[in-house]
VMD Tcl script that draws the C-alpha trace (Angstrom):
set ca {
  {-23.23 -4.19 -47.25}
  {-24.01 -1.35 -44.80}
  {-23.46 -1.53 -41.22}
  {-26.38 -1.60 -38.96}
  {-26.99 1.97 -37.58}
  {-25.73 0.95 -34.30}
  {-22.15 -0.17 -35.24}
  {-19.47 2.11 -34.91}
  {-15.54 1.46 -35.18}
  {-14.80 5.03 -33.91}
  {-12.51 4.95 -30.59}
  {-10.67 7.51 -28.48}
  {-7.94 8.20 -25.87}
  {-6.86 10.31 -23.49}
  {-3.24 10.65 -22.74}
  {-2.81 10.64 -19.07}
  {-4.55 8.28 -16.73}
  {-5.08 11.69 -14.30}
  {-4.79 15.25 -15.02}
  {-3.75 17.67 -12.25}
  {-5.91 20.75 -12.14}
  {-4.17 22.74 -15.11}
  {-2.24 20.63 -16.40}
  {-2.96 19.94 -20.30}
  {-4.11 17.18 -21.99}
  {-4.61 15.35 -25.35}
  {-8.10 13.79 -26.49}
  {-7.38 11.65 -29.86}
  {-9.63 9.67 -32.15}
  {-9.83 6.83 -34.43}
  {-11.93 5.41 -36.89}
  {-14.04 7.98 -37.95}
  {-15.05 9.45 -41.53}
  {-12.30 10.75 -43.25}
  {-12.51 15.01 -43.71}
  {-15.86 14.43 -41.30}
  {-17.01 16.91 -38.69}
  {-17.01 15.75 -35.16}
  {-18.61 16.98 -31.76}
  {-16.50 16.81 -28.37}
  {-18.80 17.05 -25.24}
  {-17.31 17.40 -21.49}
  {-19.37 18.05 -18.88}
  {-16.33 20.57 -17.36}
  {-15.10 22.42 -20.74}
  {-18.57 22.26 -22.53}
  {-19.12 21.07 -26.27}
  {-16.41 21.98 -29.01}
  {-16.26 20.45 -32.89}
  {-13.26 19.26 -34.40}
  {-12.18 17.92 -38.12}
  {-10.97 14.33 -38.63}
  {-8.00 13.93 -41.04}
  {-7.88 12.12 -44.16}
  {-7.18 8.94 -42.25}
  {-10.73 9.42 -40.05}
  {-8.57 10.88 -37.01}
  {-8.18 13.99 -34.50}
  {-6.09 15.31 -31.80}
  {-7.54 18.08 -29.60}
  {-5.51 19.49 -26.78}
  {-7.46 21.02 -23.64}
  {-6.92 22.30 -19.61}
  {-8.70 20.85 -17.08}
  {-10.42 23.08 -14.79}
  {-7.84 24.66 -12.21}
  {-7.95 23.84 -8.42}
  {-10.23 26.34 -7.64}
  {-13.09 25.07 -9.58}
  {-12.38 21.15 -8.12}
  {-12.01 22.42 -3.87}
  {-10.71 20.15 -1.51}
  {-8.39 17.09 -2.38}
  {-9.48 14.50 -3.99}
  {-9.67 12.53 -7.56}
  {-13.13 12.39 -9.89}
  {-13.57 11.14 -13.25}
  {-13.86 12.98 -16.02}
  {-15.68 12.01 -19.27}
  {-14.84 12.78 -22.92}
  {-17.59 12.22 -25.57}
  {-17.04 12.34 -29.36}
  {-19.87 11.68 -32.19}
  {-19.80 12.28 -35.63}
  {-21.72 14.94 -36.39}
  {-23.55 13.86 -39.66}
  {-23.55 10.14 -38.05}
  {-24.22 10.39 -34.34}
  {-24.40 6.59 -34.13}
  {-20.22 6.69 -34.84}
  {-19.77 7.94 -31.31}
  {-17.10 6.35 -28.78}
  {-16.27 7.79 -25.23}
  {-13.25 7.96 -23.35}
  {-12.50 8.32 -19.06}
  {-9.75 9.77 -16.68}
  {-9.55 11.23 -13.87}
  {-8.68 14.88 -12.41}
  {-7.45 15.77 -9.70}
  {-6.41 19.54 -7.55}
  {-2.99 19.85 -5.88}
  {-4.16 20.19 -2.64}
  {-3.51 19.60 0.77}
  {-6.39 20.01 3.97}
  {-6.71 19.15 7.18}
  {-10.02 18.52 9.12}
  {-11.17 21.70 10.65}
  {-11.84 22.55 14.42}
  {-10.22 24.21 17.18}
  {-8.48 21.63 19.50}
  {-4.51 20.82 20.38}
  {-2.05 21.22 17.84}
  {-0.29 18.50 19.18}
  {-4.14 16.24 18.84}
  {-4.05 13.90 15.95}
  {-6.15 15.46 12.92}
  {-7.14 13.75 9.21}
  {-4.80 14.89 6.95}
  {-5.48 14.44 2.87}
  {-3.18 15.34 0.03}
  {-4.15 15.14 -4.27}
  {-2.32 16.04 -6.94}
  {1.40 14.87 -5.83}
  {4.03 13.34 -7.91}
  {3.35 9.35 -7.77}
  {5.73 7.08 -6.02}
  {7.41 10.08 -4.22}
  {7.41 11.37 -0.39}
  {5.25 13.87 0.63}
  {6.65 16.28 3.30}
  {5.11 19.02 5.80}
  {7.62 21.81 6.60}
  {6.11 23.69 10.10}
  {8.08 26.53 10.31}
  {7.77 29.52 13.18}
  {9.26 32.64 13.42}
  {11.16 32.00 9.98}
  {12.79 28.91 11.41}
  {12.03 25.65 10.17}
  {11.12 23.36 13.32}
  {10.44 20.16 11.52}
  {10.53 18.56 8.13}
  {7.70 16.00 8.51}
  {7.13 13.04 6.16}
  {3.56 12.51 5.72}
  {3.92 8.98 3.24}
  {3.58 8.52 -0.28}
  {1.54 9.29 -2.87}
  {-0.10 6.71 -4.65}
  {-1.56 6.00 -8.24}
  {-3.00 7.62 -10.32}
  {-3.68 10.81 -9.19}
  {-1.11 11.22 -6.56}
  {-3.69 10.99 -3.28}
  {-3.23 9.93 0.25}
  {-4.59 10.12 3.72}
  {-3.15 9.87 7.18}
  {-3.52 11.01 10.61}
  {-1.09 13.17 12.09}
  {-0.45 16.31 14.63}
  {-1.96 19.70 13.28}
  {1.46 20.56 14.30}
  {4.08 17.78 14.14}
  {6.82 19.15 15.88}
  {8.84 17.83 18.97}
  {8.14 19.22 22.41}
  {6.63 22.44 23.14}
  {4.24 24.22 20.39}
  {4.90 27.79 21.11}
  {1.72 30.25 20.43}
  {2.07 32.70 17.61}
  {1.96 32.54 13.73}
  {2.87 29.05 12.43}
  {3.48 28.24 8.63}
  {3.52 24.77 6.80}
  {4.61 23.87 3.11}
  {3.75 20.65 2.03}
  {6.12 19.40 -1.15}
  {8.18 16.60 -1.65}
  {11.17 17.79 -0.75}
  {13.05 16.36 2.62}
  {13.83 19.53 3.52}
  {12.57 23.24 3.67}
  {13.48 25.66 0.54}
  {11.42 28.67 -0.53}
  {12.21 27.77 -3.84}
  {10.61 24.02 -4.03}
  {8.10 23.71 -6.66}
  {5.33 22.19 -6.69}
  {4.47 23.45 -2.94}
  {1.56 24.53 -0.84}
  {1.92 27.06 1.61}
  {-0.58 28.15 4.37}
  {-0.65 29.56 7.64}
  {-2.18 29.02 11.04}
  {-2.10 30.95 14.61}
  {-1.77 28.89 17.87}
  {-3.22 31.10 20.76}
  {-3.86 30.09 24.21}
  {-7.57 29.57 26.18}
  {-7.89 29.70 29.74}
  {-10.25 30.77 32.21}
  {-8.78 32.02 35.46}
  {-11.02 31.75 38.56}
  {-9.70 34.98 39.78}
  {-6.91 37.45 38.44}
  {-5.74 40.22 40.67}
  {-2.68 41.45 38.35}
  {-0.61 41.39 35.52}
  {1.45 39.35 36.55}
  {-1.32 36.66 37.51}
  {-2.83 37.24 33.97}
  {0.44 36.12 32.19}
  {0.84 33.27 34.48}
  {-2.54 31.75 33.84}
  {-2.06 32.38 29.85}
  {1.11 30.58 30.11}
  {-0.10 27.34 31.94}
  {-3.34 27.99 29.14}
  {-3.72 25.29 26.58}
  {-2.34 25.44 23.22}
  {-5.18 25.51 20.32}
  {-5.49 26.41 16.35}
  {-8.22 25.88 13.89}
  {-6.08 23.78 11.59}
  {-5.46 24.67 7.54}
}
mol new
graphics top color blue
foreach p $ca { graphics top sphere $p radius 0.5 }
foreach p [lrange $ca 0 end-1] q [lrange $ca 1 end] { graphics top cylinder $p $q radius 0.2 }
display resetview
C-alpha cells in the first residue's frame, strides 16, 4: 500500500546545538530514497543538492557565515531544509543557532568610570569571560565580566567602560576580552579594540599656559566606548 502523499519518514540533524561564526558544521539525513537526489535550502548559504547513499542517507559539511555578515553579539536561529527532489513531499527540516564572537559596549561619550551595557557571543560555555584594559603597554586590570552561558556562549552585564581602580588617565586605552585570568598577547580566542579617553572642559577665562593645563587637568575624563 502506498503512503499518502503527505507522509514522509525523512529526518535530519545538525551537529552542534550553535555554530560560532566560521566554525563548520555537519547537516545529516535519514530516511530518504536510496541513490535519490536531494535539495538543501538555507536562507544564509543558499540552495545546494546532495546524493543519498544506498541506505537513503547524506552528510553535507558547511561554514556558517563569518562575524562580519552576523554584526553585533548575539545568537539567531538558523534553518536547514532538505526535500527530495523527485518527491518534494519527503522533506524534513532541521534548527540551530549561530552565533559571532563578539564583544560591544553601548555607545556614547560619558565617564569611563560610568556604568555601560556590556554584551559578549560566541564564548566557550561554562567558562569566565575576562576584560584586559591595558594603557601604555601595561596591563592595569584583568576584569572578570561572568560566564558564558548555553548554547551559544552569550551574556550581558553592566560594568565601567573602563574597570580599573582609581584614576583613569587620558590617552590611548586597549581592552582584550578572552577567557583567560590574565593578560597574554598570545590568548586565543580574543578580541582586541581600542579606545581614547580625552578630557572636556570649558574654562571661564584662560590667561596662560599654565592656566590652560590646569583647567584640562581638573577636566572630566570621557571616551566613546568600543
Amino acid at each position: 500500500m502506498a503512503l499518502p502523499a503527505s507522509a514522509s519518514a525523512a529526518t535530519v540533524a545538525l551537529d552542534l546545538p550553535c555554530y560560532i561564526a566560521g566554525q563548520n558544521g555537519i547537516f545529516a539525513g535519514f530516511g530518504f530514497a536510496p541513490n535519490a537526489m536531494v535539495s538543501i535550502n538555507n536562507a544564509d548559504l543558499g540552495p545546494t543538492t546532495v546524493t543519498t547513499d544506498a541506505t537513503g542517507s547524506f552528510s553535507q559539511g558547511f561554514t556558517p557565515p563569518d562575524g562580519r555578515a552576523l554584526g553585533k553579539p548575539g545568537s539567531r536561529d538558523i534553518v536547514f531544509t532538505a526535500a527530495e527532489v523527485a518527491n518534494p513531499a519527503s522533506t524534513a527540516s532541521a534548527t540551530s543557532k549561530i552565533a559571532p564572537l563578539a564583544f560591544a559596549t553601548n555607545k556614547g561619550t560619558r565617564s569611563p568610570k560610568a556604568d555601560r551595557s556590556w554584551s559578549f557571543s560566541g564564548w566557550k560555555v561554562g567558562q569566565p569571560i575576562y576584560a584586559h584594559f591595558r594603557f601604555r603597554g601595561k596591563t592595569k586590570r584583568n576584569f572578570k565580566m561572568g560566564v558564558a552561558t548555553g548554547p551559544c556562549g552569550e551574556f550581558k552585564r553592566r560594568a565601567p567602560g573602563i574597570a580599573v581602580r582609581g584614576r583613569v588617565s587620558a590617552g590611548l586605552w586597549t581592552i582584550q576580552v578572552d577567557q583567560s585570568p590574565t593578560y597574554s598577547r598570545s590568548t586565543m580566542p580574543a578580541l582586541k579594540d581600542q579606545t581614547t579617553v580625552f578630557t572636556r572642559f570649558r574654562p571661564r577665562a584662560v590667561t596662560s599656559a599654565a592656566a590652560l593645563s590646569a583647567a584640562a587637568l581638573n577636566g572630566r575624563f570621557s571616551f566613546r566606548g568600543y
